[in-house]
C-alpha positions as CSV (number, residue, x, y, z in Angstrom):
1,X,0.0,0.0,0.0
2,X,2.7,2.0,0.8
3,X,4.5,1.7,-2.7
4,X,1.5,2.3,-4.4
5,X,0.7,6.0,-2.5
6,X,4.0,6.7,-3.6
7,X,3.4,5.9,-6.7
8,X,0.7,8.2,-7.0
9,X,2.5,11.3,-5.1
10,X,4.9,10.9,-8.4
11,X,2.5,10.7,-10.8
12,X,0.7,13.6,-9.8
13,X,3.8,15.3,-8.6
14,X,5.3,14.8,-12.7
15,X,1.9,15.7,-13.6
16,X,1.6,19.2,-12.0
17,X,5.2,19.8,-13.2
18,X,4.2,18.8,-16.8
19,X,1.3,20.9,-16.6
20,X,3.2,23.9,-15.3
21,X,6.2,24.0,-17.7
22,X,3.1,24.2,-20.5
23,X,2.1,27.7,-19.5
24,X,3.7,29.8,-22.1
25,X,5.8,32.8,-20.9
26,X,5.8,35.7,-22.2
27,X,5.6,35.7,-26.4
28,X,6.8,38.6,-29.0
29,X,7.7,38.2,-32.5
30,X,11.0,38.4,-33.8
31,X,12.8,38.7,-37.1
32,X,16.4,36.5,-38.4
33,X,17.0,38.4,-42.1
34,X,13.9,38.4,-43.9
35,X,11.9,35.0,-41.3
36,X,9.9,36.0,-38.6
37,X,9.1,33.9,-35.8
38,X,7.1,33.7,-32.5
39,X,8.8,33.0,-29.8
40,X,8.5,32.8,-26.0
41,X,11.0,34.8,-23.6
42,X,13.7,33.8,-21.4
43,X,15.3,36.5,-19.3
44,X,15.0,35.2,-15.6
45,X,17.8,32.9,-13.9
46,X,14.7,30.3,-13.2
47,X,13.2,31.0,-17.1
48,X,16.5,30.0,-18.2
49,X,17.0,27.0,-16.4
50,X,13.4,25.7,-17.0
51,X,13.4,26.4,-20.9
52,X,11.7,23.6,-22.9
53,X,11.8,21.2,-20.2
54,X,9.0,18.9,-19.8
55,X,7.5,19.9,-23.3
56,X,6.4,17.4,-25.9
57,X,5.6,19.8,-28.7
58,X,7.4,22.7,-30.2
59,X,5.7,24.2,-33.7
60,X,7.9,24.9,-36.3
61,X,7.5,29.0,-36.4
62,X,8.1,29.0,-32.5
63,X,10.8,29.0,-29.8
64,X,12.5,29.8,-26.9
65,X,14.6,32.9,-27.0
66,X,17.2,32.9,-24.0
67,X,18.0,36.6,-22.7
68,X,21.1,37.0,-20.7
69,X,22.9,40.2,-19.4
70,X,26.0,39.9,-21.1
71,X,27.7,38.4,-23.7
72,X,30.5,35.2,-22.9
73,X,30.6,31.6,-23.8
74,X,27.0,29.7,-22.9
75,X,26.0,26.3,-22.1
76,X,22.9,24.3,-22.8
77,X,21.9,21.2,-21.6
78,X,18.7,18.7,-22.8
79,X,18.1,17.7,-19.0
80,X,14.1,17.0,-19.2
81,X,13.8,17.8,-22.7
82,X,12.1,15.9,-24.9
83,X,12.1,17.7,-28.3
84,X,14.9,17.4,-31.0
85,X,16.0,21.1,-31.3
86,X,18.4,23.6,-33.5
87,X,19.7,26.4,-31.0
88,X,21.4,29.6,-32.5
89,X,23.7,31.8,-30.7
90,X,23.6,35.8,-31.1
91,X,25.8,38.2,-29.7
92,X,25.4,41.4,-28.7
93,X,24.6,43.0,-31.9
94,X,22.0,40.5,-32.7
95,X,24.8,38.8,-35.0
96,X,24.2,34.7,-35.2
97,X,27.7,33.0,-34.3
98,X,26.6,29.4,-33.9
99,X,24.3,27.2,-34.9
100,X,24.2,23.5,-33.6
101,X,21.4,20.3,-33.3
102,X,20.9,19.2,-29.8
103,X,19.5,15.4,-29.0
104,X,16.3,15.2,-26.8
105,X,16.9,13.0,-23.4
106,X,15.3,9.7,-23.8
107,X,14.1,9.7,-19.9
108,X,14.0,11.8,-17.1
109,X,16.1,9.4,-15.4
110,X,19.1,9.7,-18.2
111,X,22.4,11.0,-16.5
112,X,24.6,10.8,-19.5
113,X,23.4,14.2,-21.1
114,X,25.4,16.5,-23.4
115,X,26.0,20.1,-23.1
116,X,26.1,22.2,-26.2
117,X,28.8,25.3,-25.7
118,X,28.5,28.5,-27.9
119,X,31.9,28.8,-30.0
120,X,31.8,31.8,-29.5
121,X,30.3,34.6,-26.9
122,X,26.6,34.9,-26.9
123,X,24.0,37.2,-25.4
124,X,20.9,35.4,-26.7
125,X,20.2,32.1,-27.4
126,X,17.5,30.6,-30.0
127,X,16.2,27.1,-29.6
128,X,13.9,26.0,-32.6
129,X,12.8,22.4,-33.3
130,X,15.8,20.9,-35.2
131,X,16.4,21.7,-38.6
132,X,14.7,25.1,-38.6
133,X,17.6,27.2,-39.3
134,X,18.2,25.6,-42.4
135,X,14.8,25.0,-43.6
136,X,14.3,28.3,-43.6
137,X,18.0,29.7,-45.1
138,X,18.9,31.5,-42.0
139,X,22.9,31.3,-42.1
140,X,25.8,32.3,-39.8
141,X,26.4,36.2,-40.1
142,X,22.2,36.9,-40.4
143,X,20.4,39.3,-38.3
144,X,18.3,38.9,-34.8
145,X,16.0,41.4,-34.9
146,X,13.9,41.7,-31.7
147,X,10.9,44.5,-30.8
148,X,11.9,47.7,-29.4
149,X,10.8,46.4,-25.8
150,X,11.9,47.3,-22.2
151,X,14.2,44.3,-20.9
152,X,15.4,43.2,-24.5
C-alpha cells in the first residue's frame, strides 16, 4: 500500500510539473534576415533554467529565446527535454555566431546528457525544433531582430 501511494505522489507530482512548464511565458515576434518567428522569452535565472523542459511539442515558427545580461561563452543542456531542437547563438549586436542540433533525453532518469557550448560569446540564445535554421535559409552572419521592448 505504501509503494503504491507513492506511486501516485509521483505521478501527480510529474503531472503538475508537466502541466506547469506548458504555461507559455511571455511571447513577441521576432525577425532572423527576412523569417519571422514567435517566440517565447527567457530573461529570468529560473526562465532560463526551465526552458523547454518537460514539453512534448514545439511548432515549427516557435521557440525559446534565452535573454542573458551579457555576452560570454553559454551552455545548454537537454536535462528534461524531450524535443529534438536547432539552437542559435547571437551576440550582442544580434549577429548569429553558432548554430548546432541538440539530441532530446530519452528519460527523465538519463544522466549521461550533453552540453552544447556556444563557440563563441553569446547574449541570446534561440532554440527551434531541429532543422529550422536551415529550412528556412537563415545562415551564420544573419540578423536577430527583436521588438523595441523594455528588458530586451
Amino acid at each position: 500500500m505504501k509503494l503504491f501511494k507513492v506511486f501516485i505522489i509521483i505521478l501527480v507530482t510529474s503531472s503538475a510539473i508537466a502541466f506547469a512548464s506548458e504555461l507559455k511565458k511571455e511571447q513577441i515576434k521576432i525577425s532572423i534576415g527576412e523569417v519571422s518567428l514567435q517566440v517565447e522569452v527567457a530573461k529570468t535565472p529560473a526562465e532560463r533554467a526551465t526552458g523547454l523542459m518537460n514539453r512534448t511539442v514545439l511548432k515549427n515558427g516557435e521557440g525559446m529565446l534565452f535573454v542573458f545580461e551579457g555576452n560570454q561563452t553559454r551552455s545548454f543542456w537537454m536535462k528534461n527535454t524531450f524535443i529534438p531542437l536547432s539552437i542559435g547563438f547571437f551576440d550582442t549586436k544580434g549577429v548569429l555566431v553558432d548554430m548546432q542540433d541538440m539530441e532530446p533525453v530519452t528519460s527523465v532518469l538519463q544522466t549521461q546528457i550533453p552540453q552544447y557550448r556556444s563557440r563563441k560569446p553569446a547574449k541570446y540564445a534561440l532554440e527551434v525544433p531541429r532543422g529550422w535554421f536551415s529550412k528556412v535559409g537563415i545562415q551564420l552572419g544573419d540578423r536577430l531582430r527583436l521588438p523595441s521592448e523594455p528588458g530586451l
